[in-house]
Every structure is written in C-alpha cells, then in structure tokens.
C-alpha positions as CSV (number, residue, x, y, z in Angstrom):
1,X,15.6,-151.6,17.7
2,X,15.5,-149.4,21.1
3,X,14.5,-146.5,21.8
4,X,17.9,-145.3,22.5
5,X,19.0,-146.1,19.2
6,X,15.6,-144.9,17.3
7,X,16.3,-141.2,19.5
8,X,19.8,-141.4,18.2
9,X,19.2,-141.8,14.7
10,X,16.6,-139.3,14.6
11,X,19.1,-136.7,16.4
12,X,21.6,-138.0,13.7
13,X,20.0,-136.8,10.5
14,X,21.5,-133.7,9.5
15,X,18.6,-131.9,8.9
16,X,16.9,-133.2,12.4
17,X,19.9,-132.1,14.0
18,X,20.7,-128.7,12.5
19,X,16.6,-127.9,13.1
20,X,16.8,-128.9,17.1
21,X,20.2,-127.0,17.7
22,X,20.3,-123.8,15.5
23,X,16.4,-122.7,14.6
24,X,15.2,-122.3,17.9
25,X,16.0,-119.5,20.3
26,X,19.5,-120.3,21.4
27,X,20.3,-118.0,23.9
28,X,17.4,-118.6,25.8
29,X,17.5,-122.2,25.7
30,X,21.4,-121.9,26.8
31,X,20.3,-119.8,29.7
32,X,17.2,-122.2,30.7
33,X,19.8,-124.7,30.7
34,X,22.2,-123.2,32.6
35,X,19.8,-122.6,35.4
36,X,18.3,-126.1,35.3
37,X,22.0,-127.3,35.4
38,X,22.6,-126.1,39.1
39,X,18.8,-127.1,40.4
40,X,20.2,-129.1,43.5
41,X,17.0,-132.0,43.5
42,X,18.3,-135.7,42.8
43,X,14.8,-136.6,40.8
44,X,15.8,-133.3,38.8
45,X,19.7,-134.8,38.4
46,X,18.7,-138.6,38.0
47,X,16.0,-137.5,35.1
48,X,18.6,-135.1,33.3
49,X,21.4,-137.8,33.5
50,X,19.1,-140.5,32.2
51,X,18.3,-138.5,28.8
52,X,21.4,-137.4,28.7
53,X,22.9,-140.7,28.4
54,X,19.7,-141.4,25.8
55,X,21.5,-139.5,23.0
56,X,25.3,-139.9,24.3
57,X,28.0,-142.4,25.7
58,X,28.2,-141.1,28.9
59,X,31.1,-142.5,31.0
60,X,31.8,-141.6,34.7
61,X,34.6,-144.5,34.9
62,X,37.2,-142.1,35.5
63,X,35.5,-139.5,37.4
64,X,36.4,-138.5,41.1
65,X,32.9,-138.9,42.2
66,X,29.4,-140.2,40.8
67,X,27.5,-138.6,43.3
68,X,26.6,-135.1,41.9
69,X,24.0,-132.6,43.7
70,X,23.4,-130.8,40.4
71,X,23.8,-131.5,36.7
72,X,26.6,-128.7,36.4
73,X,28.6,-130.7,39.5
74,X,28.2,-133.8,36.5
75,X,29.4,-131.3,33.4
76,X,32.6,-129.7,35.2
77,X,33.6,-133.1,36.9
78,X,37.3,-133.7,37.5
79,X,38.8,-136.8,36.8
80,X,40.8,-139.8,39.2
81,X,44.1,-138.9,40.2
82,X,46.4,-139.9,37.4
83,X,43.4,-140.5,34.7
84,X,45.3,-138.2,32.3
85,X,49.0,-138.9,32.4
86,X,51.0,-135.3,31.1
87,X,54.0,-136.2,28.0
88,X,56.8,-135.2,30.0
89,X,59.0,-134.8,26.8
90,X,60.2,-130.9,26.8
91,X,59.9,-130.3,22.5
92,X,56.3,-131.4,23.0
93,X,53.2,-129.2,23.7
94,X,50.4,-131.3,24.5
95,X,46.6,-131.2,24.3
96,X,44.8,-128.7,26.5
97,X,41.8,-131.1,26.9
98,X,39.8,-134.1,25.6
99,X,38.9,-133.6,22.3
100,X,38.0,-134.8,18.9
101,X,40.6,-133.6,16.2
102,X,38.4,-130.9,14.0
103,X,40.0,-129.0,10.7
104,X,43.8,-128.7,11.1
105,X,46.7,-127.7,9.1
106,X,48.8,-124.7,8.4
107,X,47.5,-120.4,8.2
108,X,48.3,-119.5,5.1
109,X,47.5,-115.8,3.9
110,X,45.9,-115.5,8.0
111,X,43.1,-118.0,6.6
112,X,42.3,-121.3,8.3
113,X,40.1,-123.6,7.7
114,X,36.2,-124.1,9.9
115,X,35.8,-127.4,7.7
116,X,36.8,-128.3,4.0
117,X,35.4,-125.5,2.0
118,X,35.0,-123.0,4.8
119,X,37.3,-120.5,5.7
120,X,37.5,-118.2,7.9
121,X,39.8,-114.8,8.7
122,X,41.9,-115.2,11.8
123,X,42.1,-111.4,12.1
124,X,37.7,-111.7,12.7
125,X,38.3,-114.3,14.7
126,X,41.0,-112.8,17.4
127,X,39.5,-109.2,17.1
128,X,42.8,-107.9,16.0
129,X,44.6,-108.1,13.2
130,X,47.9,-107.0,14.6
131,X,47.8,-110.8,16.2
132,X,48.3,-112.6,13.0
133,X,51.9,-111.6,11.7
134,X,53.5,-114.0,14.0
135,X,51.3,-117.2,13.5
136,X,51.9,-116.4,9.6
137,X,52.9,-120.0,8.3
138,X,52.1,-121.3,11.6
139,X,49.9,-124.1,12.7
140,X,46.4,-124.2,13.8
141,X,44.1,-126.9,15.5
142,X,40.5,-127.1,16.1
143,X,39.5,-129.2,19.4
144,X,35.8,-130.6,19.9
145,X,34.6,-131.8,23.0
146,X,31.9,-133.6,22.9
147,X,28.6,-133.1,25.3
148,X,30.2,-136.5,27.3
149,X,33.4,-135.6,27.3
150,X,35.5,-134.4,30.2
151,X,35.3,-130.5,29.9
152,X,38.0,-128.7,31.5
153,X,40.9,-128.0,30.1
154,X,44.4,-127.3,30.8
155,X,48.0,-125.8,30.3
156,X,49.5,-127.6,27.3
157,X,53.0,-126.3,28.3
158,X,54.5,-124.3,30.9
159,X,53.2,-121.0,30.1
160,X,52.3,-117.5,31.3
161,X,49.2,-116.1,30.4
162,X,48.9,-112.6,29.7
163,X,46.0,-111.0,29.0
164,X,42.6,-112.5,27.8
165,X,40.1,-110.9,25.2
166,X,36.8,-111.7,26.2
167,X,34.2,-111.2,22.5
168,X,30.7,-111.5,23.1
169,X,28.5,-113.1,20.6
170,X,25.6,-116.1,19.5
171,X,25.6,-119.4,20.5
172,X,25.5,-121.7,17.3
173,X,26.1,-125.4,18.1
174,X,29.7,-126.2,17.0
175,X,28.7,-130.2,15.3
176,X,30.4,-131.0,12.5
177,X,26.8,-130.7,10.7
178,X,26.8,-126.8,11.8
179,X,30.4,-126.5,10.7
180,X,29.6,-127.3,7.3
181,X,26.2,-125.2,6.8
182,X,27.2,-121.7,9.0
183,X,30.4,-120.1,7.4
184,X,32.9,-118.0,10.2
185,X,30.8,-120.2,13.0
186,X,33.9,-119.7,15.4
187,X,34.0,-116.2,14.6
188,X,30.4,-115.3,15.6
189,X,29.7,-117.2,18.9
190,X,31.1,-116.4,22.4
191,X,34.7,-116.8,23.2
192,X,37.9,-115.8,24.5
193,X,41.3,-115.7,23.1
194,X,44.1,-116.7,25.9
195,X,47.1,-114.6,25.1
196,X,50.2,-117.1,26.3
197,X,53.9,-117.7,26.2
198,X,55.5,-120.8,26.3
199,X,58.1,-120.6,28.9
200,X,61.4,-120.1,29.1
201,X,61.5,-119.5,25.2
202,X,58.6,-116.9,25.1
203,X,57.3,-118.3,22.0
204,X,53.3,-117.0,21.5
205,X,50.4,-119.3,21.4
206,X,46.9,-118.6,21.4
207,X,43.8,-120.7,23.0
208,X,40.6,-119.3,21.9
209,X,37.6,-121.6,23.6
210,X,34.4,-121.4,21.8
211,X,31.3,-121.3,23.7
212,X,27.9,-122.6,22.0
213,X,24.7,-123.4,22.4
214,X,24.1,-124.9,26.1
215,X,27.3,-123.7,27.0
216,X,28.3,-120.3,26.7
217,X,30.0,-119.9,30.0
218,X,33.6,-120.2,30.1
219,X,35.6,-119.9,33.9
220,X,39.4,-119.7,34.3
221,X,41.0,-120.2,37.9
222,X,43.1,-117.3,37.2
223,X,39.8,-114.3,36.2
224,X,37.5,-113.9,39.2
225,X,34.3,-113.5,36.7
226,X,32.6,-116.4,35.1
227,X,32.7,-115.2,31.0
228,X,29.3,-115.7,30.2
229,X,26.0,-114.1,28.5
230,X,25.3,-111.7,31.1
231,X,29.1,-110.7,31.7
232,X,29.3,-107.0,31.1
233,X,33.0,-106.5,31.9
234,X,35.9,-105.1,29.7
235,X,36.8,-106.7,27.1
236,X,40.8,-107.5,27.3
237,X,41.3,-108.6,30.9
238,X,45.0,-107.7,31.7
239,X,46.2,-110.7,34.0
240,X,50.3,-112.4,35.0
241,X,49.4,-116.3,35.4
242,X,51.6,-118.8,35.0
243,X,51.0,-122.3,35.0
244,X,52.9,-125.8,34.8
245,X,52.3,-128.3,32.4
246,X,49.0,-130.0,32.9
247,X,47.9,-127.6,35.6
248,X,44.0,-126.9,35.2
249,X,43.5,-123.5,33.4
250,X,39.9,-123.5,34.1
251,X,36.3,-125.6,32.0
252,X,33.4,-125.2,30.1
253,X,29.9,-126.3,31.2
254,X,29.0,-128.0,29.3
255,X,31.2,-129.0,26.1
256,X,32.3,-126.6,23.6
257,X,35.3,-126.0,21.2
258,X,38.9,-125.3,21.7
259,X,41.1,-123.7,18.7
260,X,45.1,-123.6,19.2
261,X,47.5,-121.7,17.1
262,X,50.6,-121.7,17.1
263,X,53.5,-120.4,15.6
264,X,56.1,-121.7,12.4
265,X,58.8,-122.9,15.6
266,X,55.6,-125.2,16.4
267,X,54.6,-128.2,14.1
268,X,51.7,-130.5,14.3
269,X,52.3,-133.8,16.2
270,X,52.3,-136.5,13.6
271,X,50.3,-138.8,14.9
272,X,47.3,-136.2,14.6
273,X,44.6,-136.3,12.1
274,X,41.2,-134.9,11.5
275,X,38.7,-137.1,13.4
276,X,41.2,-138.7,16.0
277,X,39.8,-138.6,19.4
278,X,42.7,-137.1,21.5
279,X,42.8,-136.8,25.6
280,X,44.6,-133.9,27.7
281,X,48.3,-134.6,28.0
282,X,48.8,-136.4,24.9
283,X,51.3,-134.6,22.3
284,X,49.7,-132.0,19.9
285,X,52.7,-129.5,18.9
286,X,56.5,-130.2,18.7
287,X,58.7,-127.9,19.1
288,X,61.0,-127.6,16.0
C-alpha cells in the first residue's frame, strides 16, 4: 500500500475527517491559506501542488496553462477553449459549474433538504423571507465542487443579474461527512445569494455560492470587491448585469458549494441524480 493511499484513507474516516476540517480554528486556517495561496515562489507552488495531489485527483488536462506563479493562479485556472461545450437547446438551463449532484428535489413548505434528515429553512438561508413565495413548489439543487475541480462558475442561461446579498458568516467544510453531522450548514457559513432573471421570460432564479473552510472568498466580474472575510461593505449590492449563456460570472478559490433554485416553470433535468458528477454547460433545469 502507498503512502498516497494510507494519507487517503486516513483523511477518509469520518471522524479523521470531521476532526481536521471543523475542530480547529477555521477562519484562521482559511485566511493562512489564502495568503500562502498567492506566495509567488515555485518551491512554495511545486510543494503545495505535490500534497495537494497527495489527498486528491488533481487533473490539469484541460487547463489553459500548467505553469502557475502561485497556488491561487492553480485554484481559479480557466480551462482550454471549447473544454466545456454550452447545451444550446433554449427550454434548457444548464449547470453553472462543475459539480457533484448534492441533495435535490422539490421546496415544499419553503424547506429543502442539506442531506437526508436535514433540513433547513430557505427563508434563513436567503435572509428574507419575502424571497420564498415564488420558488413555492419549485425546484432546488445543491452543487459540490470538489478541492480538484475546476472552480469558476458561470451563467446557466441568459440572464440579468440584479442585485446580490452578500451574508457574512463561519467557514464549516461543506463534505458530505459535515453535511450530515452540522444541521443549517449552508445557512451559517459565508455566501451570497445572486438575484437573476432568465431572459426574455423574466422568470426568477437564485444562485447562492457557499464559501467554506479554505475558501471563503467569492469574486464576480460584474462587483469590483472580492466577497470575502475581511469585506465590510453593504450587504445587498444593487447591480444591472447581464450575461449570455456560458459567459463566466465569476469563481471561488478554492472549491466550495453552489445551491440553485428555481421556480415551479423550472423542472429538474432527468438525467440528474444525487451523486452524479456534472460539468458546466451540461442540462440541469428544463423549462416546462
């Protein structure tokens, strides 16, 4: 047996895991990490990428470059041209990002699901309860990307984006293993809720990225702040973007969480189950 596989079964059990990412000081580890992360020294990147790929399955394949001057260069890399071909059908809304399928299903009662067992309130987690009425009987989705995966996201539709409502909090790892052990997870780390319409119909949807441990930094092309620990701004940040299918909305650091919800004119792609690894411009709503 290798090391690589020893480290990985270690990391695996769930009380190893939960121990190494939850009961230590997270915030402080998240912002060691994000200052190690832009350390511009290639022994500094070289070691970094070496245990990172210790514990994960790493794959650069498809990115534009595999020269990087800092690890954060390697966690927000963009992709070949063409490595993430868009569904061009018009009834379908596709995925916002590479992701692995988390709890999914319908809001009933403006209750989803965190994982079987564990619900949460969407009013807690949007900040207002006035948002709920029109997902009532809707569809929800939760997104995972893993720590390897490609991390920034994108428009699933042509949309506008009208405001976004920025809500400080912790920085619990978002592992399936800390889904089923920390109830309302989503609703107490960092995140922000993207306010969008689907154009031309005007239909609502709501993103909400989730930041978490490592990774609580969130940028979007269309703010000029970085949403992050130390950001001190307002809250709901008015804004007018609109963006084509596929166009980059912005990325995560490191790799985080991405909840969808949609309205009752929106229905969950069939194909779509829990546990299903999905990529960005495959289908994840249809439009009824």
């Amino acid at each position: 047996m290798t090391l690589r596989s020893i480290l990985v079964q270690l990391a695996q059990q769930e009380d190893v895991n939960f121990l190494l990412t939850n009961r230590i000081p997270r915030r402080t580890l998240t912002r060691l990490v994000g200052w190690l992360s832009r350390i511009e020294n290639p022994l500094v990147v070289r070691t970094a990428l070496a245990l990172w790929r210790l514990f994960s399955d790493l794959d650069l394949s498809e990115a534009r470059t595999r020269h990087f001057r800092t690890l954060h260069e390697c966690f927000t890399r963009q992709l070949q041209e063409g490595a993430r071909p868009i569904d061009p059908d018009p009834r379908v809304v596709v995925s916002p990002c590479d992701g692995v399928v988390g709890a999914c299903g319908h809001i009933e009662s403006g209750m989803v699901l965190q994982a079987k067992g564990l619900p949460y309130a969407l009013a807690e987690l949007l900040g207002d309860e006035r948002l709920v009425p029109p997902l009532a009987a809707g569809s929800y989705l939760t997104l995972r990307l893993t720590s390897s995966m490609y991390h920034r996201f994108h428009a699933p539709y042509d949309l506008r984006v009208e405001r976004v409502t920025y809500i400080s909090g912790d920085t619990w790892n978002v592992n399936p293993i800390a889904l089923q052990r920390i109830a309302r997870l989503f609703c107490r780390n960092e995140r922000a809720v993207l306010h969008c319409r689907l154009e031309p119909s005007g239909m609502p949807l709501l993103m909400v990225p989730v930041a978490a441990i490592l990774v609580a930094s969130i940028r979007l092309h269309f703010l000029d702040v970085t949403l992050h620990l130390k950001y001190r701004g307002p809250n709901l940040i008015p804004c007018d973007a609109r963006l084509r299918k596929g166009e980059e909305l912005g990325w995560f650091e490191h790799g985080s969480t991405i909840l969808v919800f949609a309205p009752p004119g929106l229905r969950l792609a069939r194909a779509l189950e829990s546990g299903k690894i999905v990529r960005m411009g495959q289908p994840l709503l249809e439009l009824t």
